[in-house]
LUMKE-501907 format. One record per residue: residue number from 1; x, y, z of N, C-alpha, C, O in turn; residue in one letter. Coordinates in steps of 0.2 Angstrom, whole numbers, plus 5000, padded with zeros to 4 digits. Atoms other than C-alpha are relative to their C-alpha. Example, Ala and Ser with C-alpha at 12.3 -4.5 7.8 and 13.67 -1.06 7.14 Angstrom:
<pts>
PT  num   n_u   n_v   n_w  ca_u  ca_v  ca_w   c_u   c_v   c_w   o_u   o_v   o_w  residuo
PT    1  5004  4994  5000  5062  4978  5039  5004  5006  5000  5009  5005  5003        A
PT    2  4996  4994  4999  5068  4995  5036  4996  5005  5003  4999  5011  5004        S
</pts>
This chain:
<pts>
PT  num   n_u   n_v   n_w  ca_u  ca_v  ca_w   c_u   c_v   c_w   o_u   o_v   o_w  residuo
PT    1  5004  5005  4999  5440  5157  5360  5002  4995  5006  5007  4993  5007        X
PT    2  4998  5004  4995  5439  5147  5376  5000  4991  5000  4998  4989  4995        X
PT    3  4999  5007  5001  5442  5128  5378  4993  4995  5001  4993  4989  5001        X
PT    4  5007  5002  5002  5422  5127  5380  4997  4999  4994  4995  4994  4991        X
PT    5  5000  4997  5006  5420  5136  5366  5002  4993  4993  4998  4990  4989        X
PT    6  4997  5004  5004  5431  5123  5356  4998  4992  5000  5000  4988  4996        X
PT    7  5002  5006  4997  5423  5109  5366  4995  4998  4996  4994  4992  4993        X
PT    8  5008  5000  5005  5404  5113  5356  5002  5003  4993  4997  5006  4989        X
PT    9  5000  4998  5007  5412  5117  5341  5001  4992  4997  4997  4989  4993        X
PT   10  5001  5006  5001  5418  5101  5340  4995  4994  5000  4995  4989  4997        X
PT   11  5005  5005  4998  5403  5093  5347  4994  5000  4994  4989  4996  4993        X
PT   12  5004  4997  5004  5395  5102  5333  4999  4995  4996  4994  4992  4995        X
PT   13  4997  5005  5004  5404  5093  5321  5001  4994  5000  5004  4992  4995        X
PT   14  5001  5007  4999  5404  5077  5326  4992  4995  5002  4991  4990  5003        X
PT   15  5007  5003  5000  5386  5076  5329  4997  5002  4990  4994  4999  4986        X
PT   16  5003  4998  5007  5383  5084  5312  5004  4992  4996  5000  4988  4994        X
PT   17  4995  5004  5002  5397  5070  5306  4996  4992  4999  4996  4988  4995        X
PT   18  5006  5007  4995  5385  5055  5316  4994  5001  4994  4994  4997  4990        X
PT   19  5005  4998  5004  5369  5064  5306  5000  4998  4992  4996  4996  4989        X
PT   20  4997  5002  5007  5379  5061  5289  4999  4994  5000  4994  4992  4998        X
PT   21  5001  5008  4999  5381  5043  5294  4996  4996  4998  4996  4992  4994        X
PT   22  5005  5002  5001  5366  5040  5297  4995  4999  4994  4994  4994  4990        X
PT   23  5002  5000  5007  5357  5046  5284  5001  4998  4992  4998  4996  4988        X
PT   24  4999  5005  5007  5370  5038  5270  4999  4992  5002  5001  4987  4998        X
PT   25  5002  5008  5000  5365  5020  5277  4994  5000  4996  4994  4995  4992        X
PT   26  5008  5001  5005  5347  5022  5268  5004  5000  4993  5000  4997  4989        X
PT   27  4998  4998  5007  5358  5025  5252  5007  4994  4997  5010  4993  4991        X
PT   28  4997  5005  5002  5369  5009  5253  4999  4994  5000  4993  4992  5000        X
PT   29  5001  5008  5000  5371  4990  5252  5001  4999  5007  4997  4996  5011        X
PT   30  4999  5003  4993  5379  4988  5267  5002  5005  5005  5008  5008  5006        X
PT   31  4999  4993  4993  5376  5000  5282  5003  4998  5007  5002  5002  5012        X
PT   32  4997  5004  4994  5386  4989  5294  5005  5007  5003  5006  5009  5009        X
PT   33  4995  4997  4999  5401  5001  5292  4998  5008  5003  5000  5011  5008        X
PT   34  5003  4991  4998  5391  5019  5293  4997  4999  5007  4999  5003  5012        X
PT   35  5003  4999  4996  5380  5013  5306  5006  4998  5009  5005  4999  5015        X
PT   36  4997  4998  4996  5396  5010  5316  5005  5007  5000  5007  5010  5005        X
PT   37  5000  4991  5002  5401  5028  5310  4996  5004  5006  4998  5007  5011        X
PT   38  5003  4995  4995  5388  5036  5318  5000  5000  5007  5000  5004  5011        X
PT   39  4999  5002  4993  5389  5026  5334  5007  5005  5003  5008  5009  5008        X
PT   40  4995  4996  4996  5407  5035  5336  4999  5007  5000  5000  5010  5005        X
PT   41  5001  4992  5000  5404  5052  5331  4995  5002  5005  4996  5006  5009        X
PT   42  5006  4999  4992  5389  5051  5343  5004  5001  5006  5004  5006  5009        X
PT   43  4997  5000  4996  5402  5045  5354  5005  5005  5004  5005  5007  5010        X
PT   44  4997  4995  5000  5413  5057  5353  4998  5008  5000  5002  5012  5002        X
PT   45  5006  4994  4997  5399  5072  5353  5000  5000  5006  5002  5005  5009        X
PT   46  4999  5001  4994  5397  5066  5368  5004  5001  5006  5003  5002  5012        X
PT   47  4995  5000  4994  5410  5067  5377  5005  5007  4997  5010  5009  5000        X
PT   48  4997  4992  4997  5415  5086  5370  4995  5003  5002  4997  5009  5005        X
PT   49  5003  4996  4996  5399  5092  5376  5001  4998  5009  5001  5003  5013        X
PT   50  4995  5002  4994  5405  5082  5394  5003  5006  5003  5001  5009  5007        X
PT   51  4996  4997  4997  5420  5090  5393  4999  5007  5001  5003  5010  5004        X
PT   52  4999  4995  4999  5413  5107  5390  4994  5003  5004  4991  5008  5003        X
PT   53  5006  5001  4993  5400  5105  5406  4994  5001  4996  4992  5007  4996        X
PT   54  5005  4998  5002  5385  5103  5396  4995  4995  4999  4992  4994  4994        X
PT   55  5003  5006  4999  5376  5088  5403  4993  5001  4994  4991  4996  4991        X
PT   56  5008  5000  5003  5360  5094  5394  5002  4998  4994  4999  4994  4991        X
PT   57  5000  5003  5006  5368  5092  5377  5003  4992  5000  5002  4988  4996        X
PT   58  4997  5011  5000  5377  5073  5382  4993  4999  4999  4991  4996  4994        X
PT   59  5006  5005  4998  5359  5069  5388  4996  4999  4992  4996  4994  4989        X
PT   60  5003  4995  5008  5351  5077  5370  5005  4994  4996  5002  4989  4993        X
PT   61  4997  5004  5008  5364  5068  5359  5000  4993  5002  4999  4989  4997        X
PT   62  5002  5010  4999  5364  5048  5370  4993  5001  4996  4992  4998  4991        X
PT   63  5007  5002  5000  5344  5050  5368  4999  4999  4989  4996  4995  4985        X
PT   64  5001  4999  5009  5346  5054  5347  5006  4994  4999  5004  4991  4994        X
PT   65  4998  5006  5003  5360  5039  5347  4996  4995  5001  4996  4991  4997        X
PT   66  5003  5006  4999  5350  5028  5355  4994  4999  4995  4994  4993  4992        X
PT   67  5006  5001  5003  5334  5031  5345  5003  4997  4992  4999  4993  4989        X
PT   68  4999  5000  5006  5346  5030  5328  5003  4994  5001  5002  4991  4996        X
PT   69  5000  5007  4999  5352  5012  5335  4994  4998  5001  4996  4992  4999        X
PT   70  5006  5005  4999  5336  5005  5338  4997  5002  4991  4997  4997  4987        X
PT   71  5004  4998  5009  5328  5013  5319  5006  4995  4997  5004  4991  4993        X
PT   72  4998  5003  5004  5344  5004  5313  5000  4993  5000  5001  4989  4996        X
PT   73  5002  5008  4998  5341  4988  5323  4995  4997  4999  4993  4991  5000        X
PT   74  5008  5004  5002  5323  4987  5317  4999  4999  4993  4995  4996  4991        X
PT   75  5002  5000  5008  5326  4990  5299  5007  4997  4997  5006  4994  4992        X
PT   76  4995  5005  5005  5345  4983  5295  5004  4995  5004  5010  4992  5002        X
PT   77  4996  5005  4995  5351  4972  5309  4997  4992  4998  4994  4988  5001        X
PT   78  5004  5009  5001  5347  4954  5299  5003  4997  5004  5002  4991  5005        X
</pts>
C-alpha cells in the first residue's frame, strides 16, 4: 500500500468519524463537545486527502464541514 493509499484510508476514517459526531449532537443535551469533534475530524480529513494530492476531495469535505457548521449554528449555537 502506498503512502497515498494510507493518506485516503485515513481520510476515510476521519470523515466517517466527523459524520458520527455530527449526527450524535441531535441525540444529546450538550452538543458543544461533538460539534467540536466533528470540526477536528473534518479537519484532519482534510488535511490526509491534502496530503495524498486530492484537492477535489479537501474541497468535497471543507464544503460538507462548512454546511455542518452553519446547521449547527442555526439550530444549537444559543
Amino acid at each position: 500500500m502506498t503512502t497515498s493509499d494510507d493518506e485516503l484510508r485515513q481520510m476515510a476514517e476521519f470523515e466517517a468519524l466527523a459524520e458520527k459526531a455530527y449526527d450524535d449532537m441531535y441525540k444529546t443535551r450538550y452538543p458543544m463537545g461533538l460539534y467540536s469533534d466533528f470540526k477536528d475530524f473534518f479537519d484532519l480529513a482534510i488535511s490526509a486527502a491534502e496530503r495524498a494530492g486530492r484537492p477535489d476531495e479537501a474541497a468535497r469535505l471543507s464544503k460538507r464541514r462548512e454546511h455542518c457548521r452553519e446547521v449547527y449554528r442555526k439550530h444549537f449555537d444559543y
